[in-house]
C-alpha atoms as an extended CHARMM CRD file, in Angstrom:
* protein
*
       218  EXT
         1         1  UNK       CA             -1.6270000000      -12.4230000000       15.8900000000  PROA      1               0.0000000000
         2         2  UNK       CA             -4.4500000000      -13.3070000000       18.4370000000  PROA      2               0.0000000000
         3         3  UNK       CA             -4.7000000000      -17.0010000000       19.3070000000  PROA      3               0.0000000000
         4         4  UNK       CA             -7.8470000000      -18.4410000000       21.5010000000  PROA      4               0.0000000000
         5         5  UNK       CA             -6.8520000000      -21.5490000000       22.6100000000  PROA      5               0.0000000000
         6         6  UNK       CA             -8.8470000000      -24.4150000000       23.7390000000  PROA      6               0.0000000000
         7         7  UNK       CA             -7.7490000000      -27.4710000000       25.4320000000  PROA      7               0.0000000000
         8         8  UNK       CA             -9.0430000000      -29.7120000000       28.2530000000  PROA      8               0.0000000000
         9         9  UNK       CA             -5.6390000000      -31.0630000000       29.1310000000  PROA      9               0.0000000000
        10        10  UNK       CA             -3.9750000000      -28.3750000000       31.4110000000  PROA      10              0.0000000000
        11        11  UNK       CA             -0.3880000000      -30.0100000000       30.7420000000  PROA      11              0.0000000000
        12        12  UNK       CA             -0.7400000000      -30.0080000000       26.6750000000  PROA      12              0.0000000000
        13        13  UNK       CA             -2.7900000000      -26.1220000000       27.0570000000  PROA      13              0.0000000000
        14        14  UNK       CA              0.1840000000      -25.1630000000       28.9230000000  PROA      14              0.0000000000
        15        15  UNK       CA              2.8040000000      -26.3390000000       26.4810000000  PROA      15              0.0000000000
        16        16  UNK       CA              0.3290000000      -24.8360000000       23.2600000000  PROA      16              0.0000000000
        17        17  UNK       CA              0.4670000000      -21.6080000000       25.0990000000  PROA      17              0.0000000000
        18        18  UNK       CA              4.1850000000      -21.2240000000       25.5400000000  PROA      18              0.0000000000
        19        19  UNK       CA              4.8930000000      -22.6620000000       22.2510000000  PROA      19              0.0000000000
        20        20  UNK       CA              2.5550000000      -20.2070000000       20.3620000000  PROA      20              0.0000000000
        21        21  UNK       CA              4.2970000000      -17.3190000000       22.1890000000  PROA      21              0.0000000000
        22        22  UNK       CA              7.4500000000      -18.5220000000       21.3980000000  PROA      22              0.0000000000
        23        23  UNK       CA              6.7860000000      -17.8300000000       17.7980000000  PROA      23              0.0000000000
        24        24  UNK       CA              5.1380000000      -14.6420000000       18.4960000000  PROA      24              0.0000000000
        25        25  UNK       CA              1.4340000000      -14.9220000000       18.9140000000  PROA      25              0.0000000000
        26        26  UNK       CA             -0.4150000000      -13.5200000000       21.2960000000  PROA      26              0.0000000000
        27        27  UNK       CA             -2.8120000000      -15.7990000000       23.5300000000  PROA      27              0.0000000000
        28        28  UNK       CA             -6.0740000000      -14.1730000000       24.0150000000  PROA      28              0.0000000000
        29        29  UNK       CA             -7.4630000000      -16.6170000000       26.1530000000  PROA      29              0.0000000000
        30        30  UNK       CA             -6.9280000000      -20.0510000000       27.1930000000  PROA      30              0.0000000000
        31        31  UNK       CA             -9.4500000000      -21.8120000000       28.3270000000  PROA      31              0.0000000000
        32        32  UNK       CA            -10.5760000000      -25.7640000000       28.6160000000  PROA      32              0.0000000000
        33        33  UNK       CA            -14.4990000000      -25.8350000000       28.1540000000  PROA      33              0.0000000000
        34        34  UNK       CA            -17.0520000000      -25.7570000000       25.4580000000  PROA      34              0.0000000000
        35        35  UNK       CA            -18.3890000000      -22.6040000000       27.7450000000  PROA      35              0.0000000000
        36        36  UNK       CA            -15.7160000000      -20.8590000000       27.8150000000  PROA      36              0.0000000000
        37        37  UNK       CA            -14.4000000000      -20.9750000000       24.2610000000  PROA      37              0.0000000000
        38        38  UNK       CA            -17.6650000000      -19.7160000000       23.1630000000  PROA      38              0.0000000000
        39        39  UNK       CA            -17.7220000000      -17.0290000000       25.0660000000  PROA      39              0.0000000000
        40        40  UNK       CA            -13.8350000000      -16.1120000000       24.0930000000  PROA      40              0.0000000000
        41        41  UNK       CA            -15.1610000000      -16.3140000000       20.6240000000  PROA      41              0.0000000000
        42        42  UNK       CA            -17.4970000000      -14.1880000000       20.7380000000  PROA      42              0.0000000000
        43        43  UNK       CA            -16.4560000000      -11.4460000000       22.9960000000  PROA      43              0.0000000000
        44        44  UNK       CA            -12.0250000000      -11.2990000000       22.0350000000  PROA      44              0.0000000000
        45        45  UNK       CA            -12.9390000000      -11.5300000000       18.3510000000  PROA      45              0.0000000000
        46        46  UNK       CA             -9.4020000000      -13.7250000000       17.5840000000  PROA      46              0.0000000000
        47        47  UNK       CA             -7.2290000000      -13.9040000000       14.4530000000  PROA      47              0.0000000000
        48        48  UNK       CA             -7.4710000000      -17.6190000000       15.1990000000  PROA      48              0.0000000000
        49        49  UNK       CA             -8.6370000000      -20.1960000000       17.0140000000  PROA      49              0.0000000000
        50        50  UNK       CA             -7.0670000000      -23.6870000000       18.3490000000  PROA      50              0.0000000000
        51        51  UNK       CA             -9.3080000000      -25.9280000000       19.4240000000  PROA      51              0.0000000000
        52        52  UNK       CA             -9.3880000000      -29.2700000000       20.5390000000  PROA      52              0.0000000000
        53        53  UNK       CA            -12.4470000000      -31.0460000000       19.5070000000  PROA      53              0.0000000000
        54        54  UNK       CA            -13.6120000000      -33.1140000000       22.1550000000  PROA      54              0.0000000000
        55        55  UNK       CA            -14.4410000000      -30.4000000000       25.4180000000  PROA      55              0.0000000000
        56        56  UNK       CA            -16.2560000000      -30.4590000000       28.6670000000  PROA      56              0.0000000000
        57        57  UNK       CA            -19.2310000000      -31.0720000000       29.8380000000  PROA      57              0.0000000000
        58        58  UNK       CA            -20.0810000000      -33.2660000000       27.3900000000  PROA      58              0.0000000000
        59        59  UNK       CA            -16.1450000000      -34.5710000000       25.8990000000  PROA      59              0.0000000000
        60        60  UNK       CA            -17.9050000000      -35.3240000000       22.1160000000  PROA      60              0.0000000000
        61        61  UNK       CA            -17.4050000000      -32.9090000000       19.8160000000  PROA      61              0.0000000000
        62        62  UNK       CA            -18.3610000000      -29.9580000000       21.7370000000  PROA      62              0.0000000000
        63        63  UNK       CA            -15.2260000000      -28.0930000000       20.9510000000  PROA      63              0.0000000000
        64        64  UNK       CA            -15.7320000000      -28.2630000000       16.9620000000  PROA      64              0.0000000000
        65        65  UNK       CA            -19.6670000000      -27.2360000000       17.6280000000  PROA      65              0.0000000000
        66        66  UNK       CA            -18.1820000000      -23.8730000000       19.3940000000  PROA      66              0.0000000000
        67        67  UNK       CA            -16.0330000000      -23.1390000000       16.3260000000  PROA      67              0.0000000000
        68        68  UNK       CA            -18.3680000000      -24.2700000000       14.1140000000  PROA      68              0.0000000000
        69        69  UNK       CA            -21.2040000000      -21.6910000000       15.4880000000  PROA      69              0.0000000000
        70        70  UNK       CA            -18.4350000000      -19.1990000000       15.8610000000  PROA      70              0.0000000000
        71        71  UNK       CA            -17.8260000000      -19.3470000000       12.3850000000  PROA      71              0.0000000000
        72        72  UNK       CA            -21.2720000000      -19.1020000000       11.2920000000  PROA      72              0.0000000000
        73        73  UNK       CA            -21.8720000000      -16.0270000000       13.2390000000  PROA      73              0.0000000000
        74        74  UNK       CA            -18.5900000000      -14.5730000000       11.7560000000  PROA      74              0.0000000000
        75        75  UNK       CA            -17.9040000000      -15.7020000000        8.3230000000  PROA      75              0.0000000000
        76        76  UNK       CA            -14.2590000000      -16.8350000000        7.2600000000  PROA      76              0.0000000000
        77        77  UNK       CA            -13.0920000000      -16.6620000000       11.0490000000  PROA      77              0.0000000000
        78        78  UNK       CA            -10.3570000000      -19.0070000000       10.8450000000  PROA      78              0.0000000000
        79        79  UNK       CA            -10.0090000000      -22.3790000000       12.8950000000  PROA      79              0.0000000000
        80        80  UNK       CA             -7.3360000000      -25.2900000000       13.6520000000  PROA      80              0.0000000000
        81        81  UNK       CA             -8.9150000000      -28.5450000000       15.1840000000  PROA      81              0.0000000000
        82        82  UNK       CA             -7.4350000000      -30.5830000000       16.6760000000  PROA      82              0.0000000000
        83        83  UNK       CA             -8.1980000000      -34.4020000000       17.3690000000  PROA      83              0.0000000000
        84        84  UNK       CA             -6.6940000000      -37.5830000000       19.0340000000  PROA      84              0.0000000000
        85        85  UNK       CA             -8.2080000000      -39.3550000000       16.2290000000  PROA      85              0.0000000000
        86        86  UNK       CA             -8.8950000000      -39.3390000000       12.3280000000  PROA      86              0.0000000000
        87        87  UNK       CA            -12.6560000000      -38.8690000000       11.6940000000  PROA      87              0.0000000000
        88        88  UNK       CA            -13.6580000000      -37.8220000000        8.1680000000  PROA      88              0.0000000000
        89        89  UNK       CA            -17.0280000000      -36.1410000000        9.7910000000  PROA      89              0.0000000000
        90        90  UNK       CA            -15.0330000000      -33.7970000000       11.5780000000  PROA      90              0.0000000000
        91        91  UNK       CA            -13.2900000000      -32.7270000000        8.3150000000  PROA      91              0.0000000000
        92        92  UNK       CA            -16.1710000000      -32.6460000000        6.3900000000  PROA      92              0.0000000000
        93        93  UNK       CA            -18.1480000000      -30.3390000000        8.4520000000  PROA      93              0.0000000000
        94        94  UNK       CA            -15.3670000000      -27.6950000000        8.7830000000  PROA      94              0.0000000000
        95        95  UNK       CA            -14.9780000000      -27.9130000000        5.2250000000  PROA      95              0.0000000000
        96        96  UNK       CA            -19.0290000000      -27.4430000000        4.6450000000  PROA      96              0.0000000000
        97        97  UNK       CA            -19.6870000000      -23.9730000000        3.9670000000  PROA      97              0.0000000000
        98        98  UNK       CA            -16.8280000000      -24.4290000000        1.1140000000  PROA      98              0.0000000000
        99        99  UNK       CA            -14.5370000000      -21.5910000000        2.5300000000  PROA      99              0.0000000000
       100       100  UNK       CA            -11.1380000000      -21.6730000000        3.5800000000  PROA      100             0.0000000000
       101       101  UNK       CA             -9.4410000000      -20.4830000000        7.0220000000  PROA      101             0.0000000000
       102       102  UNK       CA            -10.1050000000      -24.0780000000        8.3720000000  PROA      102             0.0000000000
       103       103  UNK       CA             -7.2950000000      -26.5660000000        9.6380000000  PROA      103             0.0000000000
       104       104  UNK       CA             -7.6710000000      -30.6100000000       11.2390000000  PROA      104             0.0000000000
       105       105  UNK       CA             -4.6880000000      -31.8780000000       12.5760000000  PROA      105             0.0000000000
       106       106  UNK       CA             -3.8120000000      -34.9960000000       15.0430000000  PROA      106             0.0000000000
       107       107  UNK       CA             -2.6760000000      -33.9640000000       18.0660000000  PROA      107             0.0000000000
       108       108  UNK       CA              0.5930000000      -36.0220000000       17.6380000000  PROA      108             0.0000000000
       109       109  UNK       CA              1.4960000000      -32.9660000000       14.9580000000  PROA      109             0.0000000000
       110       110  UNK       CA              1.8380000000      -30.8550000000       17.7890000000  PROA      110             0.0000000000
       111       111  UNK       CA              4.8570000000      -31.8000000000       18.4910000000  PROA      111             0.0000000000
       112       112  UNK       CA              6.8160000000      -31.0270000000       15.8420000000  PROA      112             0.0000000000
       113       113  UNK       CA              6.4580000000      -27.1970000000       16.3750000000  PROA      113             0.0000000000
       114       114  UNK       CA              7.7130000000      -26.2530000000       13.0510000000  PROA      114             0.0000000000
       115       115  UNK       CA              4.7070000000      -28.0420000000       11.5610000000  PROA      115             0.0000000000
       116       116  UNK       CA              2.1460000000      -27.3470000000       13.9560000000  PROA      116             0.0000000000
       117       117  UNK       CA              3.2600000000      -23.1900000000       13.5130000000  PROA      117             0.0000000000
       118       118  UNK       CA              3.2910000000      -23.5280000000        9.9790000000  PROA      118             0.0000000000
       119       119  UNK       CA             -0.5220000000      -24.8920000000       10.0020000000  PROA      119             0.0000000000
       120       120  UNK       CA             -1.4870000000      -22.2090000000       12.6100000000  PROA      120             0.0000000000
       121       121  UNK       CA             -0.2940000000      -19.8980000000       10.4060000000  PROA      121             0.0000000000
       122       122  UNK       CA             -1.6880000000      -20.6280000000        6.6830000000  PROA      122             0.0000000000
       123       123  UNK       CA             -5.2640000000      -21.4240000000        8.5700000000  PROA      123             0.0000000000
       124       124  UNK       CA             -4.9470000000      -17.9460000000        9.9000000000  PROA      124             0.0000000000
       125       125  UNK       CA             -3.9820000000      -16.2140000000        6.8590000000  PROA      125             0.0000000000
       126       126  UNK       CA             -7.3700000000      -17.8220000000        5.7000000000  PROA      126             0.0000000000
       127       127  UNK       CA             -5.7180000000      -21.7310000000        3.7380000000  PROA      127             0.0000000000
       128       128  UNK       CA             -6.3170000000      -24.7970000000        4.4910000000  PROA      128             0.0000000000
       129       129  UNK       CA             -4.3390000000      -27.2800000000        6.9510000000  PROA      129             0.0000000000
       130       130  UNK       CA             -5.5050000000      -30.7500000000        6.5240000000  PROA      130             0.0000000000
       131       131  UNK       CA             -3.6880000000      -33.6450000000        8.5640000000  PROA      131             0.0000000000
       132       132  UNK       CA             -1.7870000000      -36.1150000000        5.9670000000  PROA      132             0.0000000000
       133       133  UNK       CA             -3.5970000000      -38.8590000000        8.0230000000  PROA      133             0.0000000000
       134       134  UNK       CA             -6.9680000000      -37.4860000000        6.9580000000  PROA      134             0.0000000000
       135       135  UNK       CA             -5.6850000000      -37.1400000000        3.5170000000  PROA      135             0.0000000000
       136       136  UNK       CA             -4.4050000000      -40.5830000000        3.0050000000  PROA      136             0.0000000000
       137       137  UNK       CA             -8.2820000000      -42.1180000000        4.0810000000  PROA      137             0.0000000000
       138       138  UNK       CA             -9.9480000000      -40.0000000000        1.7990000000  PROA      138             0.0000000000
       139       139  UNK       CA             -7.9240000000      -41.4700000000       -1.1510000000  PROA      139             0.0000000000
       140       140  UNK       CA             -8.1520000000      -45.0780000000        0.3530000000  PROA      140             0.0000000000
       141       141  UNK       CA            -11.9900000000      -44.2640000000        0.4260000000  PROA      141             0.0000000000
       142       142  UNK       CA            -12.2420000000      -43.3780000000       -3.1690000000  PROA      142             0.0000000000
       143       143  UNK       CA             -9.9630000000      -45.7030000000       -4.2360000000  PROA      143             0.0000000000
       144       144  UNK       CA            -11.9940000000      -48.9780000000       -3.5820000000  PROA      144             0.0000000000
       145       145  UNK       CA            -11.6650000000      -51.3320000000       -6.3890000000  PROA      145             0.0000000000
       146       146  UNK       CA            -11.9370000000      -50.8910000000      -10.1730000000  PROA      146             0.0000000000
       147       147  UNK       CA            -10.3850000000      -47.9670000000      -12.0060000000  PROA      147             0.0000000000
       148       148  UNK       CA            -12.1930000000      -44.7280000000      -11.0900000000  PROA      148             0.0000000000
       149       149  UNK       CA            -10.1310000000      -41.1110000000      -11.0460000000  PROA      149             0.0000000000
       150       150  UNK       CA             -7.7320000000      -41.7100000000       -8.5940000000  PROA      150             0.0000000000
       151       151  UNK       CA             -6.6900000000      -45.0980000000       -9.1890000000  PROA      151             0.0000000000
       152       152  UNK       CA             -5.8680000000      -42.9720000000      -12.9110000000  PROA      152             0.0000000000
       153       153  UNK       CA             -3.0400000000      -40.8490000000      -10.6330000000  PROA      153             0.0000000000
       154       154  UNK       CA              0.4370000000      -41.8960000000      -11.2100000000  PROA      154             0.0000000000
       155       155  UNK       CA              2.4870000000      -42.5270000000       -8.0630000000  PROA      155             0.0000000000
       156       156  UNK       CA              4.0010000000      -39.0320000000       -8.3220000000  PROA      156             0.0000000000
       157       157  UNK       CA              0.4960000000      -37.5500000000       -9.1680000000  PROA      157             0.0000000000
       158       158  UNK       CA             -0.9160000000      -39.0560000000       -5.6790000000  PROA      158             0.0000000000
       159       159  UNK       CA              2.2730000000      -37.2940000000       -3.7730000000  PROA      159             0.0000000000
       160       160  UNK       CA              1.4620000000      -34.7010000000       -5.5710000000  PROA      160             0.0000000000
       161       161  UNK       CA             -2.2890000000      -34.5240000000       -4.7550000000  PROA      161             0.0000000000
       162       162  UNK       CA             -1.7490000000      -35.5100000000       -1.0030000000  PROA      162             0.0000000000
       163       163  UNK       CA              0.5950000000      -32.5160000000       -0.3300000000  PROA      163             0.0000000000
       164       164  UNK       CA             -1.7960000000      -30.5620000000       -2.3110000000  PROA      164             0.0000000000
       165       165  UNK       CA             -4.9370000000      -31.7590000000       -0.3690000000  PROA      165             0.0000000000
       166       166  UNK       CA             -2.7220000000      -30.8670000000        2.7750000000  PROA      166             0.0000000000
       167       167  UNK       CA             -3.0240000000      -27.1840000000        2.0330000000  PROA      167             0.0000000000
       168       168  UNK       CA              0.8460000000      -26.5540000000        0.5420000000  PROA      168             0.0000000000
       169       169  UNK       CA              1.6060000000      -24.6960000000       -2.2980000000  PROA      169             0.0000000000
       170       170  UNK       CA              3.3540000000      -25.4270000000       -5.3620000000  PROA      170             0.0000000000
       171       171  UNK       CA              6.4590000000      -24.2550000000       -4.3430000000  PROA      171             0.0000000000
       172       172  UNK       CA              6.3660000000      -26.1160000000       -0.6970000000  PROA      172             0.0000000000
       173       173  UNK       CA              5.7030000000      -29.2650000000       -2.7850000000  PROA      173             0.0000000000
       174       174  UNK       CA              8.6610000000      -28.4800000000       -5.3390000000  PROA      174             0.0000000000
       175       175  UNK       CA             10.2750000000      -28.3650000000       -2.4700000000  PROA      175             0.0000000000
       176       176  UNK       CA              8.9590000000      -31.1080000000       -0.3530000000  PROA      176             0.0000000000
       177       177  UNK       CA              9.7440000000      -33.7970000000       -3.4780000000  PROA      177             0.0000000000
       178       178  UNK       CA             12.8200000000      -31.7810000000       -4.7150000000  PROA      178             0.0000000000
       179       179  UNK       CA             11.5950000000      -31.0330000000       -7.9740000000  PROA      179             0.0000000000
       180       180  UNK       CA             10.9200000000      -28.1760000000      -10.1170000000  PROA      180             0.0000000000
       181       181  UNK       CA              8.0360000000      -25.7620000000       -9.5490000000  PROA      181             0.0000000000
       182       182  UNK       CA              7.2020000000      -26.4270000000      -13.3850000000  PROA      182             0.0000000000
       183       183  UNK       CA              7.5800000000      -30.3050000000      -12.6750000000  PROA      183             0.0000000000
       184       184  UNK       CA              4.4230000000      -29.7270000000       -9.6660000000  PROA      184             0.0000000000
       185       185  UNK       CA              2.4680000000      -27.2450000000      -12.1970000000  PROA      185             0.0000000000
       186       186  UNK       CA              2.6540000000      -30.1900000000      -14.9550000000  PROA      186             0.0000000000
       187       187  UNK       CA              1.2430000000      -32.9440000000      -12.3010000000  PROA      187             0.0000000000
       188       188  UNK       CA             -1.4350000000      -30.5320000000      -10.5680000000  PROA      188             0.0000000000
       189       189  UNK       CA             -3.0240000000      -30.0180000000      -14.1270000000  PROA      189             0.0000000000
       190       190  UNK       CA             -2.9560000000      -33.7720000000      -15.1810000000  PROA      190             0.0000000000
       191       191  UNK       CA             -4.5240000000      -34.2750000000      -11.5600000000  PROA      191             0.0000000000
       192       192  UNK       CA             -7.3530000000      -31.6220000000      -11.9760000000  PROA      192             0.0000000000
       193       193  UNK       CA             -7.9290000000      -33.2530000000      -15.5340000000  PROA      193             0.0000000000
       194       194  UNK       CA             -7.8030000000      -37.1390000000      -14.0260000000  PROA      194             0.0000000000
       195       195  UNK       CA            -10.1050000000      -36.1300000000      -11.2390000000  PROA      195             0.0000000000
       196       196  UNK       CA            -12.4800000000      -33.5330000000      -13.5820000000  PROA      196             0.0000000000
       197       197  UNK       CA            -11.8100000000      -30.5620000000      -11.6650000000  PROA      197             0.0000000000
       198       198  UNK       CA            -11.5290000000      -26.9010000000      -13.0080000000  PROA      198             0.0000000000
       199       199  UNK       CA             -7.9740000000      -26.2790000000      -12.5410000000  PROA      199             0.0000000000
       200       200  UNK       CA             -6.9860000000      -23.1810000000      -10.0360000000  PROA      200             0.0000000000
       201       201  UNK       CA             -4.2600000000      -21.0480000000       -9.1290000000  PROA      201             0.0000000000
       202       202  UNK       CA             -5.6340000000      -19.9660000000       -6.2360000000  PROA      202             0.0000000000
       203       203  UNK       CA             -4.0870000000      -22.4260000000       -3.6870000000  PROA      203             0.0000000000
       204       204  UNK       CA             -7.3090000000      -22.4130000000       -1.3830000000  PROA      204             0.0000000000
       205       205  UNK       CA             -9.8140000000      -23.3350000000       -4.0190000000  PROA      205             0.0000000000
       206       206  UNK       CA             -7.7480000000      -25.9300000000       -5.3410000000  PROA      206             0.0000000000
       207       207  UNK       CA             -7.3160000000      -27.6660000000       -1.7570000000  PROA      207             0.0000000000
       208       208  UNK       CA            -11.1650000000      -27.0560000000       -1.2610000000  PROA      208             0.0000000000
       209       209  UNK       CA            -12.0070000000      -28.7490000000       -4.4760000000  PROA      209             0.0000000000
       210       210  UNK       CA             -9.6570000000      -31.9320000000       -4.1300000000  PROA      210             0.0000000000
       211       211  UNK       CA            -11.2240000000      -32.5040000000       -0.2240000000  PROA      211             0.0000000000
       212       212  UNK       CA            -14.3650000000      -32.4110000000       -1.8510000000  PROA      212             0.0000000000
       213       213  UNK       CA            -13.9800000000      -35.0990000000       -4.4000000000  PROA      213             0.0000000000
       214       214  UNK       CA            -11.9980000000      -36.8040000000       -2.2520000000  PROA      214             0.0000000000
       215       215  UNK       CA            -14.7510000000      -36.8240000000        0.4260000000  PROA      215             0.0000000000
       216       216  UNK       CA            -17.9190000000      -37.0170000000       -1.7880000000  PROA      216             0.0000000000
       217       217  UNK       CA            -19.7850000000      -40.1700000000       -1.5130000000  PROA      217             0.0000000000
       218       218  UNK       CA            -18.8920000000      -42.8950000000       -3.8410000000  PROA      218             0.0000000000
């Protein structure tokens, strides 16, 4: 698999690159500017790309514009962002064009290689790899005060739906809160009905359509 990696940091690109190849991907390029990750992009064609969001010359958000025009030049090409901080913009404009392949993690996930590998690889294989961080303000968001949808969510229901939101399947969650698979189906349902969402199988769709209440406006 065919990694173009961006990062401004040479210590932290150094240590992505040698992880990444530790578990078997193949670096394409490495590089630390807004430049020269859009020209990677658009010339080495990757399987996926890593990219840190803020990038010289202009250390904003230069690094999600890349993938972001990247993306819109080739549909569905698949992207992990990462950030030093949460900002729900960032998530909601990689999850604009409502298709999956798209990941936002903190930087601080990196190292726990395990986890960082694991998002790499579902965001490549075209899911959805949202950091728990990110998760956990969207629900404070639409939580507010009163009694809307989610304050409706059991306490298992919102594990449920934050693991869910995070891009895992049912099985990783049955896993995750060691319970049955039939035990995650039976929440996931109640939570699609509690939030008034058309209830999916397919794991991306699902993930799409909770971010999307989640980050709707209020």
């Amino acid at each position: 698999m065919r990694v173009v990696l961006a990062e401004d940091l040479f210590l932290l690109r150094d240590g992505l690159v040698r992880l990444l190849e530790a578990y078997g991907f193949e670096i394409a390029a490495a590089v630390e500017s807004g430049p020269e990750l859009e020209r990677a992009l658009a010339e080495l064609e990757p399987d996926v790309a890593v990219v840190d969001v803020r990038l010289p010359p202009t250390h904003t958000d230069e690094g999600l514009q890349c993938a972001l025009t990247a993306r819109r030049r080739r549909p569905g090409l698949p992207v992990l962002v990462l950030s030093q901080h949460v900002e729900q913009l960032y998530a909601r404009e990689l999850l604009a064009d409502g298709s999956g392949g798209v990941g936002y993690l903190l930087k601080d996930r990196v190292f726990d290689a395990e986890q960082f590998v694991d998002a790499v690889r579902r965001v490549a294989a075209g899911g959805t790899a949202m950091d728990p961080q990110v998760i956990q303000q969207l629900l404070a968001r639409r939580s507010g005060d009163g009694q809307g949808p989610v304050e409706r969510l059991t306490p298992r229901e919102r594990e449920v739906l934050e693991l869910m939101a995070q891009g895992r399947s049912n099985t990783a969650i049955a896993g995750k809160l060691v319970v049955t698979e039939r035990a995650v189906a039976k929440h996931t349902a109640n939570i699609f009905v509690k939030l008034g969402l058309e209830v999916s199988d397919d794991d991306n769709r699902r993930v799409l359509a909770v971010l999307a209440y989640l980050d709707r406006d209020r």
